[in-house]
C-alpha positions as CSV (number, residue, x, y, z in Angstrom):
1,X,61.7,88.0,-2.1
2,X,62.8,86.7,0.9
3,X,63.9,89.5,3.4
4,X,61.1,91.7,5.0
5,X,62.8,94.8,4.7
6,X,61.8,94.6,0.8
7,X,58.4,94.5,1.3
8,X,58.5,97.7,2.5
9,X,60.8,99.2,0.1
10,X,57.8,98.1,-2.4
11,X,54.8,99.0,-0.4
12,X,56.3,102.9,-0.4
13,X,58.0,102.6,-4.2
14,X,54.1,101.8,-5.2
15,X,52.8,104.0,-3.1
16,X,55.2,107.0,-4.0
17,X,57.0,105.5,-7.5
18,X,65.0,97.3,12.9
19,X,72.7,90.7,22.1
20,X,69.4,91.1,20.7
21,X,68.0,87.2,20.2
22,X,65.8,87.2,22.8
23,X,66.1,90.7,23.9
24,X,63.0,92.4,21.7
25,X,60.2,89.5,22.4
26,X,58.9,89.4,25.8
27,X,55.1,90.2,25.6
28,X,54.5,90.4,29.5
29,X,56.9,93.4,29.7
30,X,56.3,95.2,26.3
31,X,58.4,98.1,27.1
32,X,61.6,98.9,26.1
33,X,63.8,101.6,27.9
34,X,65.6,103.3,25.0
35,X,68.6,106.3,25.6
36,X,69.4,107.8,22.0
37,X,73.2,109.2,22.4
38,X,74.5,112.0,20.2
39,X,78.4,112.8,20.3
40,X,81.1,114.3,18.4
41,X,82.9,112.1,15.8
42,X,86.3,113.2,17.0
43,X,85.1,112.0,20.6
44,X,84.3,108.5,19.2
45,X,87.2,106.7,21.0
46,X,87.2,108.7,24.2
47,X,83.2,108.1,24.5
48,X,83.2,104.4,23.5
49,X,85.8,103.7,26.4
50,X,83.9,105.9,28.9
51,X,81.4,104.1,27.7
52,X,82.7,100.3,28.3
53,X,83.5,101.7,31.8
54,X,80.1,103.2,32.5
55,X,78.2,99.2,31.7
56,X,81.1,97.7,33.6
57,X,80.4,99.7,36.6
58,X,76.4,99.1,36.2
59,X,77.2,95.1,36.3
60,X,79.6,95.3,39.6
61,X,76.8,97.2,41.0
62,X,74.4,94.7,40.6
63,X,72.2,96.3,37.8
64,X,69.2,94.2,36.7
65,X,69.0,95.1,33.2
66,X,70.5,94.0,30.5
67,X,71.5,97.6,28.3
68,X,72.1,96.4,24.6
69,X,74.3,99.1,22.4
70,X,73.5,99.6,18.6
71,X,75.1,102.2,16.1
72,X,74.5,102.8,12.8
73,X,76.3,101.6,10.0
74,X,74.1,103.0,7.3
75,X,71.9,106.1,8.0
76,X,72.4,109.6,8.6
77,X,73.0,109.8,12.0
78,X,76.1,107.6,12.2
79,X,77.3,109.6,15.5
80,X,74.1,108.2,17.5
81,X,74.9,105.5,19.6
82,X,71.3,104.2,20.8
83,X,70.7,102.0,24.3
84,X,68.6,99.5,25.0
85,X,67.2,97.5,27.8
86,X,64.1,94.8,27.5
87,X,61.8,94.3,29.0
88,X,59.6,96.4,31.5
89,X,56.6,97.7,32.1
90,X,55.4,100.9,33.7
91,X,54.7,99.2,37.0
92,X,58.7,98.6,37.6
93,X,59.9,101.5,36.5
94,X,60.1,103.7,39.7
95,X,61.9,100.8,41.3
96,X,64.5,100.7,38.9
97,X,64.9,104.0,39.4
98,X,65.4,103.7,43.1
99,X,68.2,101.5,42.5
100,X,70.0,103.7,39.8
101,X,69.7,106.5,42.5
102,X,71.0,104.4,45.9
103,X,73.8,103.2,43.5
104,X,74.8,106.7,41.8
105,X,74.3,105.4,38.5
106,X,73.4,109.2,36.9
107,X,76.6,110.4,38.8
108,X,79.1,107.7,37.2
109,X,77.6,108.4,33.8
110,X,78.2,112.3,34.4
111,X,82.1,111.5,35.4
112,X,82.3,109.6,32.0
113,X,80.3,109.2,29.6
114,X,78.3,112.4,30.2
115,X,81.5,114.2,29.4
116,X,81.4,113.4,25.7
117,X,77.7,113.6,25.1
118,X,76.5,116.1,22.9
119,X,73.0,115.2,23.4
120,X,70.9,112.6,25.0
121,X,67.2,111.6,24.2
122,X,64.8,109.3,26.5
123,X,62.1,107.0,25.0
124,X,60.0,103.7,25.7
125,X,59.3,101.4,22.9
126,X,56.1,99.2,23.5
127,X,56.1,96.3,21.5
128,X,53.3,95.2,19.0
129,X,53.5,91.3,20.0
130,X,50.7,90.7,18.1
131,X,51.5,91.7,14.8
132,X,55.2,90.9,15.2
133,X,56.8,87.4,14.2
134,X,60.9,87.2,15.8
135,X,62.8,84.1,15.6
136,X,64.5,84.3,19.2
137,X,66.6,80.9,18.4
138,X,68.5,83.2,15.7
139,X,71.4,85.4,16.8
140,X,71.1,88.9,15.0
141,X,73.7,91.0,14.6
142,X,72.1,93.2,12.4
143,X,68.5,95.4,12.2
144,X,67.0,97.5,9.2
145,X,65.1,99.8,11.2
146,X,62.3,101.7,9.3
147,X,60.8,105.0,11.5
148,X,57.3,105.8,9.9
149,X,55.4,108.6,11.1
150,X,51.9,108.2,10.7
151,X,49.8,111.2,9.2
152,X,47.9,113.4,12.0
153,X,44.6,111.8,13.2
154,X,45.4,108.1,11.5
155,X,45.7,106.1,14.6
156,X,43.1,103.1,13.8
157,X,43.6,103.4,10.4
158,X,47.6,102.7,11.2
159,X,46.8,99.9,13.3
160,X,44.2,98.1,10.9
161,X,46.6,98.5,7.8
162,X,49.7,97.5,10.3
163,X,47.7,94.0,10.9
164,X,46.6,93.4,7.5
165,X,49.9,93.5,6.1
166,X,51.4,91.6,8.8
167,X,48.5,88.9,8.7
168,X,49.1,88.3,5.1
169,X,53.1,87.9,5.9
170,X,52.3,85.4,8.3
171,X,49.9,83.9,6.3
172,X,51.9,83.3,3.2
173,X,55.0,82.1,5.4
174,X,57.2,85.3,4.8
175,X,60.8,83.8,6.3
176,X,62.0,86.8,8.0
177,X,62.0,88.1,12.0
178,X,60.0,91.4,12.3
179,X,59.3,93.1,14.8
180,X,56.7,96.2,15.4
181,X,57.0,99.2,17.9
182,X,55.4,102.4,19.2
183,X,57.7,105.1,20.4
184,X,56.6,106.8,23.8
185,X,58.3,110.5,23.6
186,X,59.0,112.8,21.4
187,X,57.2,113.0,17.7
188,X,55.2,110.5,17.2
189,X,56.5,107.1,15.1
190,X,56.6,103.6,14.8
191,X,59.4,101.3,14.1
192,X,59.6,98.4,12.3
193,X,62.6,96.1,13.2
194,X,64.2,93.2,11.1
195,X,66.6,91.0,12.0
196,X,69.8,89.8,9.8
197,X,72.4,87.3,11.0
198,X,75.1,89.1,8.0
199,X,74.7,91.2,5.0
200,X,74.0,88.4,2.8
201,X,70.9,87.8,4.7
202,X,69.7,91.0,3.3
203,X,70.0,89.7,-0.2
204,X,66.4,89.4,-2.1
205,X,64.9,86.6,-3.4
206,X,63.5,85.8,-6.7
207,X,59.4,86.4,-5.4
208,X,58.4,89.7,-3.9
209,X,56.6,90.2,-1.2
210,X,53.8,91.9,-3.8
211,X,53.9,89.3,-6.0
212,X,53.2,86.5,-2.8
213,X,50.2,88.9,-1.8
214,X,49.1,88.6,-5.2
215,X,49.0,84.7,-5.0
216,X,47.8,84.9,-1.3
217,X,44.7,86.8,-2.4
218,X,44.3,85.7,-5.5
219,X,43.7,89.2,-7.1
220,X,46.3,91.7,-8.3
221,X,44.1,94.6,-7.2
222,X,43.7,93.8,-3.7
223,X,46.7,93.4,-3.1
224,X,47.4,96.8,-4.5
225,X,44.3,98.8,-2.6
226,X,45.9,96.0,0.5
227,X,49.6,98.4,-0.2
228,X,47.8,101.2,-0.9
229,X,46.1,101.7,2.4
230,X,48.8,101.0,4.0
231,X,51.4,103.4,2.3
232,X,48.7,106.3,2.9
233,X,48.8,106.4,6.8
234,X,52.4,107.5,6.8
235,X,53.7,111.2,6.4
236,X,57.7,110.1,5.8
237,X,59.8,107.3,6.4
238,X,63.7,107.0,7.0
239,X,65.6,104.1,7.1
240,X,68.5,102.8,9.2
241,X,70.7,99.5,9.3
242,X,72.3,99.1,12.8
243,X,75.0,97.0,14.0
244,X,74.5,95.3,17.7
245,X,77.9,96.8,19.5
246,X,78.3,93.6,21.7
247,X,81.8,94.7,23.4
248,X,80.0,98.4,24.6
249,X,76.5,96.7,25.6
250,X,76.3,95.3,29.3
251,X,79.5,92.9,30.3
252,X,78.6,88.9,31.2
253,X,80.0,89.1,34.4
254,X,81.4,91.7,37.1
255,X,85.0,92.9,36.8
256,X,87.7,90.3,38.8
């Protein structure tokens, strides 16, 4: 099989039966600052245009990130509208702030887009460089996103069976741009990201990812303890496919 989102969908059905190119890969500056919206689905079309004001207004001010939108078009939280700006790291954060604050950014958003928000989560995302493999020549439009919430206490165990599985991806050429991440905030998870240039990408190939790490270790039963292992360190799972919302993410240039 050729997409990496499968892999997982048979590491957990043994077990129990995620302009983004270059947006997600800068290793100096792992962190990700991450706003998860929440609004009312009869707001949609007043928030989306509050919205497109609110990034206008960051770019005439002179904002030095780049905020990337993404909604969900399959899930079960298709009123979230999550934001996105790469990459930081804990050392620039307060003067980002400082800017945000001389320009009244938290105002603006409180004048418009604050007036549809029915709720509004903060997060940084640290990314696992090391076990991730993006493609950042290849426009994606679209990311599986798989949240995985590790059991209580299984912290190296995580890790370990994270880099064995994505050592033997690597090793047996898996195709596909994956990325790994560690939420800061809230209940613990990580996120595994895939990128897909169009729904087609997502179809699977003839080989699965099981049946490569069968060739690649040349035993059927290590690869299973190999799936095993790793299917064990998580308590649940939930998956999402979200589209990049290029038209309400951060505009190319400032307004004329």
């Amino acid at each position: 099989m050729k997409k990496f989102i499968y892999l997982f969908s048979m590491l957990f059905a043994i077990a129990f039966t995620l302009n983004a190119k270059a947006e997600e890969g800068v290793a100096a500056d792992p962190l990700t600052d991450v706003w998860v919206i929440k609004i009312d689905a009869v707001d949609k079309g007043k928030f989306e245009q509050a919205l497109k004001a609110h990034m206008q207004y960051r770019v005439d001010n002179g904002d030095p990130r780049i905020w990337n939108v993404y909604t969900q078009v399959v899930g079960n939280n298709m009123e979230t509208y999550v934001l996105r700006a790469c990459c930081t790291n804990w050392d620039k954060i307060a003067e980002y702030r400082d800017w945000s604050r001389s320009k009244k950014m938290s105002s603006h958003w409180r004048k418009t887009v604050g007036l549809y928000s029915k709720n509004a989560d903060h997060y940084f995302s640290r990314l696992d460089d090391k076990n991730s493999h993006w493609d950042n020549t290849k426009e994606f439009r679209y990311f599986g996103v798989t949240s995985l919430y590790p059991e209580p206490g299984a912290g190296f165990e995580v890790r370990e069976s994270i880099k064995a599985i994505s050592d033997a991806a690597k090793k047996m050429g898996w195709e596909e741009s994956w990325a790994w991440y560690n939420q800061i905030g809230g209940e613990p998870q990580i996120q595994l990201v895939v990128g897909f240039e169009s729904y087609a990408d997502m179809m699977p190939a003839e080989k699965s990812y099981y049946e490569r790490l069968v060739d690649l270790l040349g035993d059927k039963e290590k690869a299973q303890d190999m799936i095993s292992d790793y299917s064990e360190q998580f308590d649940k799972t939930n998956y999402a496919i979200y589209v990049h919302r290029e038209s309400l993410s951060s505009p190319s240039s400032k307004s004329k």
